[in-house]
C-alpha positions in Angstrom: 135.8 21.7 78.8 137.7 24.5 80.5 137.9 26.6 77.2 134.2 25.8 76.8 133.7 27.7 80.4 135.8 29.9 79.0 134.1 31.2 76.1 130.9 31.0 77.8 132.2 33.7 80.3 133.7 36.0 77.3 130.1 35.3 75.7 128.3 36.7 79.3 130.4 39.4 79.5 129.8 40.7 76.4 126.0 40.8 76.8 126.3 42.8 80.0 128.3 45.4 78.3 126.0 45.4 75.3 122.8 45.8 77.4 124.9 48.8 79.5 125.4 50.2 76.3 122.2 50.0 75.4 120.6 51.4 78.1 122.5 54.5 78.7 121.1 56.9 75.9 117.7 55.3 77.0 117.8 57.2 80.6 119.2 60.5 79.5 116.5 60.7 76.5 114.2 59.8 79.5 115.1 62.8 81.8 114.8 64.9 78.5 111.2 63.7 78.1 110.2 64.7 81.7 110.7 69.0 80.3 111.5 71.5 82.2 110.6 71.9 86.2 106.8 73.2 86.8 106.1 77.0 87.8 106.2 77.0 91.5 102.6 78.1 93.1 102.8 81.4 94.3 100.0 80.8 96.4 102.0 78.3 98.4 105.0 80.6 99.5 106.1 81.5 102.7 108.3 84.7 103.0 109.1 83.8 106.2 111.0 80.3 106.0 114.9 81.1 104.9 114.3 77.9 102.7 111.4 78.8 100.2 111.3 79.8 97.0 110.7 83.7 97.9 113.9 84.0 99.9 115.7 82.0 97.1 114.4 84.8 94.8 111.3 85.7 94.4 111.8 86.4 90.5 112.4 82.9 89.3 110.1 81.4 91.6 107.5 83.4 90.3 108.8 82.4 86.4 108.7 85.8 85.5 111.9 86.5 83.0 114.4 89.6 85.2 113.8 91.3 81.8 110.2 91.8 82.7 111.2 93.5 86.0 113.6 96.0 84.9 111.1 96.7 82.0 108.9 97.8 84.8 111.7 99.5 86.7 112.1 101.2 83.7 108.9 102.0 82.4 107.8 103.5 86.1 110.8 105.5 86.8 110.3 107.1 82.8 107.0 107.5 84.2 108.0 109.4 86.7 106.2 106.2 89.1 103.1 108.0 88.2 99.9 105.9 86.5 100.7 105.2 82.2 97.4 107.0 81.7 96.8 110.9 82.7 94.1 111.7 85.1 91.1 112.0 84.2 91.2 109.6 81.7 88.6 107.3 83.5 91.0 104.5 84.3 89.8 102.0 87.0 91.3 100.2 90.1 91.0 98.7 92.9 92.6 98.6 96.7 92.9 95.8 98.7 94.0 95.2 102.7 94.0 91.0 101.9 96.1 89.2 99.9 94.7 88.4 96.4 96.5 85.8 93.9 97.3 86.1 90.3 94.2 84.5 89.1 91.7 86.6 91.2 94.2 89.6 90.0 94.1 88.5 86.7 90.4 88.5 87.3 90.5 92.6 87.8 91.8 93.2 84.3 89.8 91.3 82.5 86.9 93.2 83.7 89.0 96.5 83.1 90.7 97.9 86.2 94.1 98.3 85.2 95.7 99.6 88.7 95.8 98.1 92.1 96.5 99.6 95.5 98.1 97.4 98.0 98.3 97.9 101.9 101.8 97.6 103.8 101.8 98.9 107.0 98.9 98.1 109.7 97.4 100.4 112.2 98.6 97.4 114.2 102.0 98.6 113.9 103.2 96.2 111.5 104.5 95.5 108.4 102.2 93.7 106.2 104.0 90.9 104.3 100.6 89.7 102.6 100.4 93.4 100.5 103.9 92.9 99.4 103.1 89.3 97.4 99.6 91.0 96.3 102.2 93.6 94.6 104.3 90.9 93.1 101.0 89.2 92.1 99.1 92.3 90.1 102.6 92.9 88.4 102.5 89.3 87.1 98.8 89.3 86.3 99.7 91.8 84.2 98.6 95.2 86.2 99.6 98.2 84.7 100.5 99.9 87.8 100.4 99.5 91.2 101.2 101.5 94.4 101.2 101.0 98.0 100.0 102.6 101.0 100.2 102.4 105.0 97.8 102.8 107.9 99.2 105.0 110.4 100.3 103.3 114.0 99.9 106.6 116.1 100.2 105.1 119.4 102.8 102.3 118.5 106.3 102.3 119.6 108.1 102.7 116.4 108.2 106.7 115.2 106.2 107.8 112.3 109.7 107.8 110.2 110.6 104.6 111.8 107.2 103.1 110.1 107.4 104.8 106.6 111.4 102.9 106.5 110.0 99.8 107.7 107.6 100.1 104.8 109.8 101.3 102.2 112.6 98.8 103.5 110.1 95.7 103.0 110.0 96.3 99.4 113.4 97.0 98.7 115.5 94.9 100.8 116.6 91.5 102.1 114.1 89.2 100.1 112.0 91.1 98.2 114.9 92.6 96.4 113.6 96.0 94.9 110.0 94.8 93.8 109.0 97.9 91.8 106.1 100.2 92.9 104.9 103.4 91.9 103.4 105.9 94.7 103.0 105.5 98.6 99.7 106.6 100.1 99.3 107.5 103.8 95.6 106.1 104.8 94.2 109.1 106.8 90.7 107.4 109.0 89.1 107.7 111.8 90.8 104.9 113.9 93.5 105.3 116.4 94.6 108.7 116.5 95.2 111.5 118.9 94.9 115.4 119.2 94.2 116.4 115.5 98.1 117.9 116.4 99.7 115.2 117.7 98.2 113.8 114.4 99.1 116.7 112.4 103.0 116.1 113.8 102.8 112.2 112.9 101.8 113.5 109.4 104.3 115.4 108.7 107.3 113.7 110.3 106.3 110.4 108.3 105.8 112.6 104.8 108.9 114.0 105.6 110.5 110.6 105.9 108.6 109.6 102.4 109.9 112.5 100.5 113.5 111.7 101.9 113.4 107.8 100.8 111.8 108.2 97.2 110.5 111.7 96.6 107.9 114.0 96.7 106.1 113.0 93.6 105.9 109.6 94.9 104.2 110.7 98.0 99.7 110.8 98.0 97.3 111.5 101.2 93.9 109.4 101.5 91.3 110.6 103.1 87.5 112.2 102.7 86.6 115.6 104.1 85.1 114.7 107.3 87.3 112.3 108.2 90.2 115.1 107.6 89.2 117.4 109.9 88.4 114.8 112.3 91.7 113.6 112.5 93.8 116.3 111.1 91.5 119.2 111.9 92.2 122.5 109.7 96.0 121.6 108.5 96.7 122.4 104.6 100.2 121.8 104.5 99.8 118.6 102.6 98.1 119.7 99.9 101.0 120.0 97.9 100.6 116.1 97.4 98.6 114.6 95.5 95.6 113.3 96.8 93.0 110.2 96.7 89.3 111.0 98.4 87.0 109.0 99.4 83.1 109.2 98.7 81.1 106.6 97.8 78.7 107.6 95.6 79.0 104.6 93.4 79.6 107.5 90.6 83.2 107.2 89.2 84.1 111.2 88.5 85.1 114.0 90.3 82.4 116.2 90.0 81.4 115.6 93.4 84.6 116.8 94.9 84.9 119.9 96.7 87.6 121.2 98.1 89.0 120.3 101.9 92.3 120.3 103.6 94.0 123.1 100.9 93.2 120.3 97.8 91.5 121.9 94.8 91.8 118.9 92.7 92.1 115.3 93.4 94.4 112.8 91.7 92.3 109.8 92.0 88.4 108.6 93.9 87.7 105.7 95.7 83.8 106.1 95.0 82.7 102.2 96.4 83.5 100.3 99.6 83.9 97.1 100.7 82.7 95.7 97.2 82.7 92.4 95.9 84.7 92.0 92.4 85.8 88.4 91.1 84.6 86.7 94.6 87.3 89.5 96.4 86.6 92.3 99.1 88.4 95.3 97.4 87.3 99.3 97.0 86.9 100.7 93.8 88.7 103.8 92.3 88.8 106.3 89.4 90.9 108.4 87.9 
C-alpha cells in the first residue's frame, strides 16, 4: 500500500513537470506574437512633464530612425539651411502660429506646399513650445524644409538678445536636443512696439545676436512696406538679409513687389492671410 502511494506521488510529480515543460515555449512564443510596441501619438505629448516620451527623447518617441535626422542635419547644413529649390522656382508653403499634427502636415504636401514656417517666440514674451513640435511634426510628415521665426516682445523684460537665445536655445538644448531648422525670421508688425528707434535698436541688437548664434545667412526680416516704416520708419540697414513680404494679393509672384526698407529683391511672399488649408488656419507663401 505504501509503495502504491508511493508511485502515485512519483506518477503526480511527473505530470507537473511535464505540463511546466510544456508550457514554457507556449508564453515566450506568446510575447513574440504580441510584435513590437505601437508608435507613441505625438499628438498626446507633453514637453513639459520630466516623464513623457519627449523628455525621454523626442526621436524614438516620434519612431523616426536617428539616421533620418542627421540626413537632415546634413542635407540643410550642405544647403547652406537655405530652401532645396532656388527662388523663384514657384515652390509653396505655408506659416503657422498654432500647432498642427503630422496628419494635417502631411495634408500640406499632398496638395503641394513643400515648406513650412513655424512661430517660436510670442509678442507675449514667451517661448512658444507648440511651434517647436509643429517643427518636429512637418519634418516627419515629410516637409522638405522648415524654418522658424519670432515675434518681437519690445516692452518685455528679457533683452532683444536675451529673446533670440531663448529661441535658438529651445531648439537646441535640454529636450529638444538639436531638432534641425533652416532660417530664423524676425516678424516685423504693427503690434507692440515703440519709437520707430527704440524699435530700430531692438532690431539690430536681436539680428546681432542671430548672426552670432547661427549666422548671417540664416537670418530673414518679415514684414510689408507699410508696416516697415510704421514700425521701423526709414532704416535700411537690414537689407542685407534676406527678406519675406507680405501682400496679399492672392497672386503667388513677385511682380508686385517694389522696393522698401533698402530691399530690391525679396526671397520669399506671403501673398494670403489667415487661410483655410486641410481644416488649418495658416498663411500662404511663394517663392
Amino acid at each position: 500500500m505504501r509503495f502504491a502511494r508511493s508511485l502515485l506521488v512519483v506518477a503526480l510529480v511527473l505530470v507537473v513537470l511535464a505540463v511546466s515543460v510544456h508550457a514554457r515555449p507556449h508564453r515566450k512564443a506568446h510575447r513574440k506574437a504580441q510584435g513590437p510596441l505601437a508608435p507613441i501619438a505625438v499628438d498626446a505629448w507633453n514637453f513639459t512633464d520630466p516623464a513623457s516620451p519627449a523628455a525621454a527623447g523626442w526621436k524614438d518617441a516620434l519612431q523616426v530612425p536617428e539616421s533620418r535626422w542627421e540626413s537632415i542635419r546634413a542635407d540643410l547644413k550642405a544647403r547652406n539651411y537655405q530652401r532645396p529649390q532656388s527662388a523663384h522656382d514657384g515652390s509653396y508653403g505655408v506659416d503657422v502660429s498654432s500647432e498642427q499634427s503630422i496628419s494635417t502636415i502631411q495634408c500640406f504636401v499632398s496638395k503641394g506646399y513643400s515648406y513650412l514656417i513655424a512661430r517660436l517666440f510670442t509678442e507675449k514674451c514667451s517661448v512658444d513650445s507648440n511651434g517647436a513640435q509643429t517643427v518636429l511634426n512637418a519634418w516627419a510628415a515629410g516637409m522638405s524644409h522648415v524654418d522658424i521665426y519670432m515675434s518681437p516682445s519690445y516692452g518685455c523684460s528679457m533683452s532683444a538678445a536675451d529673446q533670440v537665445d531663448a529661441t535658438i536655445n529651445f531648439m537646441r538644448n535640454g529636450t529638444w536636443r538639436d531638432v534641425p531648422f533652416g532660417l530664423l525670421w524676425f516678424d516685423i508688425e504693427v503690434g507692440g512696439q515703440g519709437s520707430p528707434s527704440q524699435n530700430a535698436a531692438w532690431l539690430r541688437a536681436g539680428v546681432a545676436q542671430a548672426v552670432a548664434r547661427i549666422g548671417s545667412s540664416r537670418v530673414g526680416i518679415y514684414s510689408s512696406a507699410s508696416q516697415w516704416s510704421q514700425v521701423m520708419g526709414n532704416i535700411s540697414d537690414m537689407s542685407s538679409f534676406r527678406l519675406w513680404y507680405a501682400h496679399h494679393d492672392s497672386n503667388p509672384s513677385f511682380d508686385d513687389f517694389s522696393s522698401f526698407g533698402g530691399w530690391t529683391s525679396p526671397y520669399t511672399k506671403q501673398f494670403a492671410g489667415d487661410t483655410t488649408l486641410c481644416d488649418a488656419d495658416v498663411d500662404l507663401n511663394w517663392c
